[in-house]
C-alpha positions as YAML, in Angstrom:
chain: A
units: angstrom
residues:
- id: 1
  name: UNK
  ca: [99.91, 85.99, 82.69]
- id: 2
  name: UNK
  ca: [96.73, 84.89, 82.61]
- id: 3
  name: UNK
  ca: [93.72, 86.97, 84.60]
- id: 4
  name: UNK
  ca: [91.23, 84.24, 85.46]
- id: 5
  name: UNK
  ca: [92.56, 85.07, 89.12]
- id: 6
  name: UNK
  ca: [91.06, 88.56, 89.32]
- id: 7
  name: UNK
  ca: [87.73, 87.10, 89.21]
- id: 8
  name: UNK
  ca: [88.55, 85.90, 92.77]
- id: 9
  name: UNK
  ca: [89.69, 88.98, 93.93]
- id: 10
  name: UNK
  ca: [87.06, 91.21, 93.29]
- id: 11
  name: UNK
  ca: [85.36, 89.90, 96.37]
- id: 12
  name: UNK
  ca: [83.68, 92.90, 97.29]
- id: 13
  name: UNK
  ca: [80.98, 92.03, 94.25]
- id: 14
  name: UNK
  ca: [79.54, 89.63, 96.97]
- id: 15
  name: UNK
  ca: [79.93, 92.00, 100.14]
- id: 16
  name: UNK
  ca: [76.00, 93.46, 100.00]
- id: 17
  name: UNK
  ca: [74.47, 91.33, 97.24]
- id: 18
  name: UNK
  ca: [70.67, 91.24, 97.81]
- id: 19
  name: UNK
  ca: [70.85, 94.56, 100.22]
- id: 20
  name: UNK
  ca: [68.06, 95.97, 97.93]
- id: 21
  name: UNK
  ca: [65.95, 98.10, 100.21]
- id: 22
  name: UNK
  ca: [62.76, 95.75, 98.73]
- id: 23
  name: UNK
  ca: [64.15, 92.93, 100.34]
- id: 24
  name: UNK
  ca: [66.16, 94.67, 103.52]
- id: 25
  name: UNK
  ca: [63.17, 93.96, 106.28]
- id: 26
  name: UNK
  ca: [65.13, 95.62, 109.12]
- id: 27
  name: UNK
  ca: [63.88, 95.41, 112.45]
- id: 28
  name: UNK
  ca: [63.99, 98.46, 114.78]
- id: 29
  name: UNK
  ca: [67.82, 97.75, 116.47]
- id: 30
  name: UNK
  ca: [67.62, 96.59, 120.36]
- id: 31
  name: UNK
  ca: [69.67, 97.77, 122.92]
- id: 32
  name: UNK
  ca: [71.82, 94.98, 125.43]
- id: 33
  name: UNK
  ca: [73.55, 95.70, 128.50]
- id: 34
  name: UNK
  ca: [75.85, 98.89, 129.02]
- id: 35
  name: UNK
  ca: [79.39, 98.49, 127.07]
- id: 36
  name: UNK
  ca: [81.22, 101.28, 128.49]
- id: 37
  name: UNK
  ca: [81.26, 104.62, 129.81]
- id: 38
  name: UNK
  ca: [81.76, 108.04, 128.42]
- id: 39
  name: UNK
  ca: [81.76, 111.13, 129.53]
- id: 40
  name: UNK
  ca: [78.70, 112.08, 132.34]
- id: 41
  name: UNK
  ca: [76.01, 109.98, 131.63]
- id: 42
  name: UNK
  ca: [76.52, 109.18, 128.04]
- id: 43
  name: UNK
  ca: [76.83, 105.28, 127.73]
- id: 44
  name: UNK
  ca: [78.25, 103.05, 124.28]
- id: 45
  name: UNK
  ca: [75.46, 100.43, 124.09]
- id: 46
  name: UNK
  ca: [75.46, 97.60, 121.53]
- id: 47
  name: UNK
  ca: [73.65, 98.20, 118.03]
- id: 48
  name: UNK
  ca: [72.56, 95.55, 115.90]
- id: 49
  name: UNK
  ca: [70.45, 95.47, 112.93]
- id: 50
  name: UNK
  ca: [69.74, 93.26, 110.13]
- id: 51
  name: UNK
  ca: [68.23, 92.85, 106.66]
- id: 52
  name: UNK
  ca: [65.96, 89.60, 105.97]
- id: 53
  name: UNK
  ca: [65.09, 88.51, 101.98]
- id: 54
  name: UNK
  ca: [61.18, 87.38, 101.69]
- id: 55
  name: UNK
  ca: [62.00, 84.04, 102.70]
- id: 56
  name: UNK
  ca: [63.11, 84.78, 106.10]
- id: 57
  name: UNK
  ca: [66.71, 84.04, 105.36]
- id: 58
  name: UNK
  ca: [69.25, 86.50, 106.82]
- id: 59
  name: UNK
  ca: [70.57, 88.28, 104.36]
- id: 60
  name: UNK
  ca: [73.40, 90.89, 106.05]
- id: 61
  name: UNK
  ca: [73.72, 92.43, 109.73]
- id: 62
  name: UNK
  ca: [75.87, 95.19, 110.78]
- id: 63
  name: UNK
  ca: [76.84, 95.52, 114.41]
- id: 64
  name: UNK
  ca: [78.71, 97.93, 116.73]
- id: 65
  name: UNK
  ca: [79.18, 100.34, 119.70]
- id: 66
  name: UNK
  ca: [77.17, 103.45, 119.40]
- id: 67
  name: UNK
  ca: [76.34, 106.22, 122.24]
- id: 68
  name: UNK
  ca: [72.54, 106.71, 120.71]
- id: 69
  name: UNK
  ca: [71.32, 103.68, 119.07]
- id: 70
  name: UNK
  ca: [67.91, 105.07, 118.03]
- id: 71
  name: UNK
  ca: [69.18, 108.04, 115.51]
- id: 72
  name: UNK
  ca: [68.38, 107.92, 112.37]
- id: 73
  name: UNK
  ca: [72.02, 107.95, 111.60]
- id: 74
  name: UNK
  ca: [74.04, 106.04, 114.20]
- id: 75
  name: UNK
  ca: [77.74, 106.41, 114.43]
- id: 76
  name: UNK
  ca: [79.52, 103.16, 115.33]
- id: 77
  name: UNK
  ca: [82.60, 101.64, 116.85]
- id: 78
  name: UNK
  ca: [84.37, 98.15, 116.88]
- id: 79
  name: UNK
  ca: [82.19, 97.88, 113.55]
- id: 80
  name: UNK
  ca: [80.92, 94.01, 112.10]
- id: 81
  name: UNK
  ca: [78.89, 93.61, 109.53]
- id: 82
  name: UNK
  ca: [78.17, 90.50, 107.38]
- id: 83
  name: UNK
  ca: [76.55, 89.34, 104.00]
- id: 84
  name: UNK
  ca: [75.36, 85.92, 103.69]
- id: 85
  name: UNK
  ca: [75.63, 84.78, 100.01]
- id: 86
  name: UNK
  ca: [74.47, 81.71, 98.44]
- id: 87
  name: UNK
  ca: [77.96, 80.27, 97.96]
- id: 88
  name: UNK
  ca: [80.44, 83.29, 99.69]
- id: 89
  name: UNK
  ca: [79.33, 84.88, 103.10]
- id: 90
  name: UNK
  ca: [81.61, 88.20, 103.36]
- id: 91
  name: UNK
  ca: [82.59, 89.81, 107.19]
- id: 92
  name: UNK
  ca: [83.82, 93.71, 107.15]
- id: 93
  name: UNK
  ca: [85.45, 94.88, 110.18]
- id: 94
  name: UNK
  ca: [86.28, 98.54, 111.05]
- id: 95
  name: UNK
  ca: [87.44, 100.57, 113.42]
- id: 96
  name: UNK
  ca: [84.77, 103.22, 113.07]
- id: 97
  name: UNK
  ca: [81.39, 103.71, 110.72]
- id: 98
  name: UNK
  ca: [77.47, 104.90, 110.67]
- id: 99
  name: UNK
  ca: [75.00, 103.25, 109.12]
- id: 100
  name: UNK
  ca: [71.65, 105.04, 107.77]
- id: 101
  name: UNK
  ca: [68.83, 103.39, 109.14]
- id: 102
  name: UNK
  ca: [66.35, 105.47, 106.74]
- id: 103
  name: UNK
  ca: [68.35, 104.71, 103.39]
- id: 104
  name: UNK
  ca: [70.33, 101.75, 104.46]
- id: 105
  name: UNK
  ca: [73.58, 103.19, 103.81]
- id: 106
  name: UNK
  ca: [76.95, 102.66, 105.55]
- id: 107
  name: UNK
  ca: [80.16, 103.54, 105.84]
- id: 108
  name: UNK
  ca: [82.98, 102.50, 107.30]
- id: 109
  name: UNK
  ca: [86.69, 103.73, 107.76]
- id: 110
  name: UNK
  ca: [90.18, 103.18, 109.45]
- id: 111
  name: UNK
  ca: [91.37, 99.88, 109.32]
- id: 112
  name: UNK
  ca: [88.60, 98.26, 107.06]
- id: 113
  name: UNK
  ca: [89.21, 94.46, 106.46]
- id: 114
  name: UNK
  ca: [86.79, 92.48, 104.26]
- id: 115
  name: UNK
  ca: [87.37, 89.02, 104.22]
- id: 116
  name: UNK
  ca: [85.20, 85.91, 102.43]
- id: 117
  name: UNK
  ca: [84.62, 82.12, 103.22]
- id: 118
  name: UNK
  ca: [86.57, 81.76, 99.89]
- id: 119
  name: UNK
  ca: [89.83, 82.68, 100.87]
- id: 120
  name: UNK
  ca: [89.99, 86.62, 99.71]
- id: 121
  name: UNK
  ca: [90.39, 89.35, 101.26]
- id: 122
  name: UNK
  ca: [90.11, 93.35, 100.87]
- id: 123
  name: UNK
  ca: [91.84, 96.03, 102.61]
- id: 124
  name: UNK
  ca: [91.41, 100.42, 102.76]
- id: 125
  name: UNK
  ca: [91.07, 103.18, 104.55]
- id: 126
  name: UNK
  ca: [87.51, 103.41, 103.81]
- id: 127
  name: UNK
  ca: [84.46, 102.02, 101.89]
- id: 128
  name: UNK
  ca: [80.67, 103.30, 101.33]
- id: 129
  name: UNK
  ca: [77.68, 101.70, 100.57]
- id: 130
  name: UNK
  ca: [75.09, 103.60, 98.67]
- id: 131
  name: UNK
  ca: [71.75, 101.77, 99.20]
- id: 132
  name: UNK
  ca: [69.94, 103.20, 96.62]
- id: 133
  name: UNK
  ca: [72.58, 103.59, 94.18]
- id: 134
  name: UNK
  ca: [73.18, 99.68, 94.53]
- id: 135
  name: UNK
  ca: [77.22, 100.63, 94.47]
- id: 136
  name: UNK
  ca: [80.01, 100.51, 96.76]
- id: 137
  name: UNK
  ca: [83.37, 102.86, 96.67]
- id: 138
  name: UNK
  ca: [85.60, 104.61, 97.83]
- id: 139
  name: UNK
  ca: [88.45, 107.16, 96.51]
- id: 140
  name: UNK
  ca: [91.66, 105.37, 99.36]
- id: 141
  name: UNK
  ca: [93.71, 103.21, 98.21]
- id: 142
  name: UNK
  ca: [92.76, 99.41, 97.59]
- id: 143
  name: UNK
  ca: [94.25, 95.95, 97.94]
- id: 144
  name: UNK
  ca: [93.00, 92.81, 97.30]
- id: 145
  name: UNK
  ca: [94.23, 88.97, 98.20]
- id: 146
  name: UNK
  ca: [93.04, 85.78, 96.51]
- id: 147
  name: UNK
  ca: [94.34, 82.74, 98.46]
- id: 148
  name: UNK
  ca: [91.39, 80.35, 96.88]
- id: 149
  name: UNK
  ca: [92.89, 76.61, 96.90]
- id: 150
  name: UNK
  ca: [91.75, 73.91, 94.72]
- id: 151
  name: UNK
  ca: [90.91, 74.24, 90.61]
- id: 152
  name: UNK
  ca: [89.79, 77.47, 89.63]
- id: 153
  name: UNK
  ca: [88.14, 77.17, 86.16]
- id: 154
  name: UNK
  ca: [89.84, 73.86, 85.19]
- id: 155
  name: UNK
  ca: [93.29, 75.19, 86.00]
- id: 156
  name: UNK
  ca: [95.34, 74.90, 89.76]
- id: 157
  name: UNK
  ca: [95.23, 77.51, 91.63]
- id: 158
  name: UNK
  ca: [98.56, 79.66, 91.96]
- id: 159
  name: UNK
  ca: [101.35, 78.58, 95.04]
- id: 160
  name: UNK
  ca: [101.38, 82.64, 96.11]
- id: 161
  name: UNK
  ca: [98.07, 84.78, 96.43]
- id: 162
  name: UNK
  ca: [96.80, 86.80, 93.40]
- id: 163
  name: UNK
  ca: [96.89, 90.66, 94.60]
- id: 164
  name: UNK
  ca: [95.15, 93.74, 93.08]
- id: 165
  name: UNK
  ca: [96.00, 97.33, 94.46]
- id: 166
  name: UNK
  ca: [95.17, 100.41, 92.75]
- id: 167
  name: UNK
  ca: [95.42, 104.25, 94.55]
- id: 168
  name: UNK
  ca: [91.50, 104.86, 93.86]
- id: 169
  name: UNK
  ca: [88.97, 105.50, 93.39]
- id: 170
  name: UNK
  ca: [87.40, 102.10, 93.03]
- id: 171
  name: UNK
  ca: [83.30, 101.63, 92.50]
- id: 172
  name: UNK
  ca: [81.54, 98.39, 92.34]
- id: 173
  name: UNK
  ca: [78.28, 99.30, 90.31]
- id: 174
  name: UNK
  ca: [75.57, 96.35, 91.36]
- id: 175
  name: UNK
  ca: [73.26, 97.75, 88.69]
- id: 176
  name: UNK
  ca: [75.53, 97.55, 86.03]
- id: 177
  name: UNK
  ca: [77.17, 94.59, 87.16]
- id: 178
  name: UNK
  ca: [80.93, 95.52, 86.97]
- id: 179
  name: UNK
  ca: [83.54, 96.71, 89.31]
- id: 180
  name: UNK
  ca: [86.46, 99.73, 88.13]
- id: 181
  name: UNK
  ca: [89.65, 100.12, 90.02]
- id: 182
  name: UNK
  ca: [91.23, 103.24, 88.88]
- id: 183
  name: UNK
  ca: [94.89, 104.82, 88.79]
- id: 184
  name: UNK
  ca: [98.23, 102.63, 89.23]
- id: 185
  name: UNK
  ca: [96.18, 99.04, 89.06]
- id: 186
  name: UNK
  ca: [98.37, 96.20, 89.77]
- id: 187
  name: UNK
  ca: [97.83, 92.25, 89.45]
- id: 188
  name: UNK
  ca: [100.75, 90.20, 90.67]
- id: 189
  name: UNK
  ca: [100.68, 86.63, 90.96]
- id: 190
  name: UNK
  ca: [103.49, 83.98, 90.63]
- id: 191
  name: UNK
  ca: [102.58, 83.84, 86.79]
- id: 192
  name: UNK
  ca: [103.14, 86.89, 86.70]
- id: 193
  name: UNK
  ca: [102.51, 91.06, 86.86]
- id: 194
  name: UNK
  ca: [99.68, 93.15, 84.73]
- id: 195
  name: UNK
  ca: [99.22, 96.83, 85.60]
- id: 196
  name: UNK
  ca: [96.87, 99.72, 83.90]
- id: 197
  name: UNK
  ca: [95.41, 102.71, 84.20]
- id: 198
  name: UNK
  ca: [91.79, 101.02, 84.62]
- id: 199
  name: UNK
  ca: [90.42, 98.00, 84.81]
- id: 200
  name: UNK
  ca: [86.76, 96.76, 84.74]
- id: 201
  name: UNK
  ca: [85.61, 93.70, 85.68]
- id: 202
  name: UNK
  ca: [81.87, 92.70, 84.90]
- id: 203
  name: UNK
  ca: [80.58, 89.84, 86.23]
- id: 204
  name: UNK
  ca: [77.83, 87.15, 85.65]
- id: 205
  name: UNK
  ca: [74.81, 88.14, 88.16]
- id: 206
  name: UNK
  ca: [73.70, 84.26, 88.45]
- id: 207
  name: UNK
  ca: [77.04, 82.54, 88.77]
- id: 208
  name: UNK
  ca: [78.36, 85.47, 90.60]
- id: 209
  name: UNK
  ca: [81.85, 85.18, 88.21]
- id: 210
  name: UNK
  ca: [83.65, 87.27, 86.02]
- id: 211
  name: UNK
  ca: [83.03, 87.04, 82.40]
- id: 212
  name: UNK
  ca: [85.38, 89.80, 81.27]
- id: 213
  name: UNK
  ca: [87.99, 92.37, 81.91]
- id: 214
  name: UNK
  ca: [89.02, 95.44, 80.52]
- id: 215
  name: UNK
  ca: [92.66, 96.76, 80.96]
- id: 216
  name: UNK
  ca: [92.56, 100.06, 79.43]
- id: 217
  name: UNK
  ca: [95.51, 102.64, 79.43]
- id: 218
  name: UNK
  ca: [99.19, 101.41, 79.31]
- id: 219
  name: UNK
  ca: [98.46, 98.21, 79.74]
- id: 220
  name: UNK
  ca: [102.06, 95.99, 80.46]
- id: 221
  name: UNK
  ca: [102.11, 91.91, 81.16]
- id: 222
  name: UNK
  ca: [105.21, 90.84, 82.35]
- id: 223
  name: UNK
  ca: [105.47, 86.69, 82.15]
- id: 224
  name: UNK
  ca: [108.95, 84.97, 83.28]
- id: 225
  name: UNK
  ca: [111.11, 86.24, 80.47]
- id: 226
  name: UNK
  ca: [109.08, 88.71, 78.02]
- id: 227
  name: UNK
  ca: [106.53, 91.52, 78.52]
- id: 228
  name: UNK
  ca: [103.93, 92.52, 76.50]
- id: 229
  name: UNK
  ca: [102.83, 96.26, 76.28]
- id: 230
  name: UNK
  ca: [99.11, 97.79, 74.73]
- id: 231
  name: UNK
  ca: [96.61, 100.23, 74.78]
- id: 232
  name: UNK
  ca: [94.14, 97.97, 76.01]
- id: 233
  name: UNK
  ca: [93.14, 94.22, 77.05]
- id: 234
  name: UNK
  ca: [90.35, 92.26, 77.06]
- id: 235
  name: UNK
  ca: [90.40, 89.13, 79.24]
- id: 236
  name: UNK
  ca: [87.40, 86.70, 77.99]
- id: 237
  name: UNK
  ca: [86.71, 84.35, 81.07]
- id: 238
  name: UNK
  ca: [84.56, 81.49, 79.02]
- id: 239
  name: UNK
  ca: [87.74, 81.30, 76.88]
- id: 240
  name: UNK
  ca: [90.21, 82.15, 78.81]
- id: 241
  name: UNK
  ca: [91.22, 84.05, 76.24]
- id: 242
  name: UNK
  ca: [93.30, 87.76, 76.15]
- id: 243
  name: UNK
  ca: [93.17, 89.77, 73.52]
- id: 244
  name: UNK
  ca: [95.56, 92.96, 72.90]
- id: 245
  name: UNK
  ca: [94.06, 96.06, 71.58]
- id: 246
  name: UNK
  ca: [96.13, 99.71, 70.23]
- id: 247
  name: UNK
  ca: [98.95, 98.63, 68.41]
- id: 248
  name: UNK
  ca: [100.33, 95.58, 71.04]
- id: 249
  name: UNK
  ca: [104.24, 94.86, 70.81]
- id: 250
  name: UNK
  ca: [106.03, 92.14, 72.68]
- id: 251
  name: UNK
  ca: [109.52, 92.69, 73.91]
- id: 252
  name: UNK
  ca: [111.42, 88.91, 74.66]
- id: 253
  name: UNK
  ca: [114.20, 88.69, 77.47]
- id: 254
  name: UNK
  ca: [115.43, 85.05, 77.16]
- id: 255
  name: UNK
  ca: [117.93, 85.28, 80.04]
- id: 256
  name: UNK
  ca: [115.44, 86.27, 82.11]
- id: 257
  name: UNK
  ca: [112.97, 83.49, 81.04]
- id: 258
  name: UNK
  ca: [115.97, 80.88, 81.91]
- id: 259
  name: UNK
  ca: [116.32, 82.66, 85.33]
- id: 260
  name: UNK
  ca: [112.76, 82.55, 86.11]
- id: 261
  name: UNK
  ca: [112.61, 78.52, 85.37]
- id: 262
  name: UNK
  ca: [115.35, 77.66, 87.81]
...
């Protein structure tokens, strides 16, 4: 199996690229017409603020519901919020979340859905943003979908959609520049199925791709007929290269390999 697909599915890398604080210019959020009723004379008005770079360009927005829009912490319904990229733009919706107007961070929970103009997609229970630690986690459950059509690093792009769960925790350090998906980590594609204790992706911060992985902790690769066991993996992108750490064995099934071909 080759991983050159997980570098599509980590598409949370892009979700709040360039939310630095230095560059976040929010303006104060402005109320529009009445949304609803609650109880007495508490109404759900419509919150919306957004983060500008230097240049003017929108950068992100996050919109919602919220009964007091001008807290410094607002609690949100029916949430939106979107990151415009310079090749991905990335739209979360949730069913509930706050957002930090002070510190600029968020979070959001039930029913969180990230999707990207590139075809992926990301789904949990819940997700935070930590503005000032530049890193975005959460401890649920994960699952990621790469549907990308077209060549993908000089190769075709797979006929089902490359998937990554793992139970969590999961933290994207923007710092750093790598992603870590913890406990029972799956990737399944029709080339095949790798799964680990850990993996961690880092990625180029120009050309916003993955140069390596990191498989660590009983790594298996099962491919059509044979799968291939180790303590760890490394997964070069420029070479597209995978190279087997902690005493790797391969174990051959060639009825299974026939099967797989028909």
């Amino acid at each position: 199996m080759r991983l050159n697909k997980v570098a599509v599915a980590i598409l949370v890398v892009f979700l709040f690229t360039g939310c630095e604080s230095k560059q976040a210019k929010a303006p104060a959020p402005s109320p529009s017409e009445e949304e609803a009723n609650l109880s007495g004379d508490q109404k759900m008005m419509a919150f919306s603020l957004s983060g500008f770079e230097k240049t003017g360009k929108k950068k992100w927005e996050v919109q919602g519901k919220s009964a007091d829009i001008v807290s410094e912490v607002v609690n949100l319904t029916d949430v939106v919020a979107k990151a415009y990229g310079d090749q991905t733009d990335m739209t979360l919706t949730a069913d509930k979340g706050s957002f930090n107007r002070a510190t600029n961070d968020a979070h959001f929970e039930s029913n969180v859905v990230v999707t990207g103009t590139n075809g992926t997609e990301m789904k949990t229970d819940a997700l935070d943003w930590k503005n000032a630690e530049q890193k975005v986690m959460t401890d649920k459950p994960v699952e990621m979908k790469s549907e990308a059509k077209g060549k993908i690093e000089g190769e075709f792009a797979t006929k089902t959609p490359t998937t990554i769960t793992c139970d969590g925790p999961m933290e994207i350090d923007y710092g750093k520049s790598y992603a870590v998906f913890n406990k029972n980590v799956q990737v399944n594609d029709d080339r095949g199925l790798l799964s680990c204790d850990t993996a961690t992706a880092y990625y180029d911060t120009k050309t916003k791709q993955v140069s390596k992985i990191v498989a660590r902790g009983n790594v298996k690769i099962k491919r059509e007929g044979s799968w291939t066991y180790s303590d760890e993996a490394t997964y070069l992108a420029p070479e597209q290269k995978v190279i087997l750490t902690g005493s790797p064995k391969v174990m051959i099934y060639p009825d299974q390999a026939k099967a797989a071909k028909k």
